[in-house]
C-alpha positions in Angstrom: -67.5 -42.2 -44.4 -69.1 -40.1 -47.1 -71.3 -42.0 -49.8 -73.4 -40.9 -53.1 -76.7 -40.1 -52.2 -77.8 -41.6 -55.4 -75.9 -44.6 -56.0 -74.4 -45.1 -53.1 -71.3 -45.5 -54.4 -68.0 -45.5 -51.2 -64.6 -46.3 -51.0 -63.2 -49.8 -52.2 -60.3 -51.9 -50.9 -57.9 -52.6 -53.8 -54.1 -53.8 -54.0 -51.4 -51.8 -55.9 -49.0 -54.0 -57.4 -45.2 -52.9 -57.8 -43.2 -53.4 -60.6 -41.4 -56.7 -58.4 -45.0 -57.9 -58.1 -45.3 -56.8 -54.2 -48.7 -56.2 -53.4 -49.7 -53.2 -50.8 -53.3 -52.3 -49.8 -54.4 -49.1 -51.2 -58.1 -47.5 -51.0 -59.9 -46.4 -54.0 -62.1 -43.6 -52.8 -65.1 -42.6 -55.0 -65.1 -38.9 -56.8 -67.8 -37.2 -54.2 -69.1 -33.8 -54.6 -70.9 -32.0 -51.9 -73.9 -29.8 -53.4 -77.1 -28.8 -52.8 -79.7 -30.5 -54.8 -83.9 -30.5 -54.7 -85.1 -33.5 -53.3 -88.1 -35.5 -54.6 -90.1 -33.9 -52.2 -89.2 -30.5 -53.6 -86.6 -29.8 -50.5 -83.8 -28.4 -50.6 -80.6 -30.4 -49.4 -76.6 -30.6 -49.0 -75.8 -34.0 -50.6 -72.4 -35.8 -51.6 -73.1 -37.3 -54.8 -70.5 -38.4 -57.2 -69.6 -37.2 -60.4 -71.3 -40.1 -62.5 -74.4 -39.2 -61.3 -73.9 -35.5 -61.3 -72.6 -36.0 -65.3 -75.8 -38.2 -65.8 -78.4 -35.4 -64.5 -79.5 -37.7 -61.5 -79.8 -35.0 -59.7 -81.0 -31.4 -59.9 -79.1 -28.7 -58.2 -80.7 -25.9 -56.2 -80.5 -22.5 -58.2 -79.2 -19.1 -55.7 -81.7 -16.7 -55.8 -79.4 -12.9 -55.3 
């Protein structure tokens, strides 16, 4: 199961809850984004990390050199 690098954010157990009121499992799976990011150690790495963390410049992405 795929996880944020950073926050470690995963999927959640939830219930969704009809109109009547029946309850039915459902997952809540986190927004993961595979990229490659520089490590702390100045490596260079495919990550997932989600978009909170992406939006929040935890993590610095690898720039292509053409």
């Amino acid at each position: 199961m795929a996880k944020c690098y950073v926050c470690g954010k995963t999927t959640k157990v939830g219930r969704s809850v009809t109109f009547s009121g029946e309850r039915n499992p459902r997952l809540f799976k986190a927004n993961l984004h595979r990229v490659k990011a520089v490590l702390e150690d100045g490596t260079v790495k495919r990550i997932y990390v989600c978009t909170k963390c992406l939006k929040a410049g935890k993590v610095v992405k690898a720039v292509k050199f053409s």
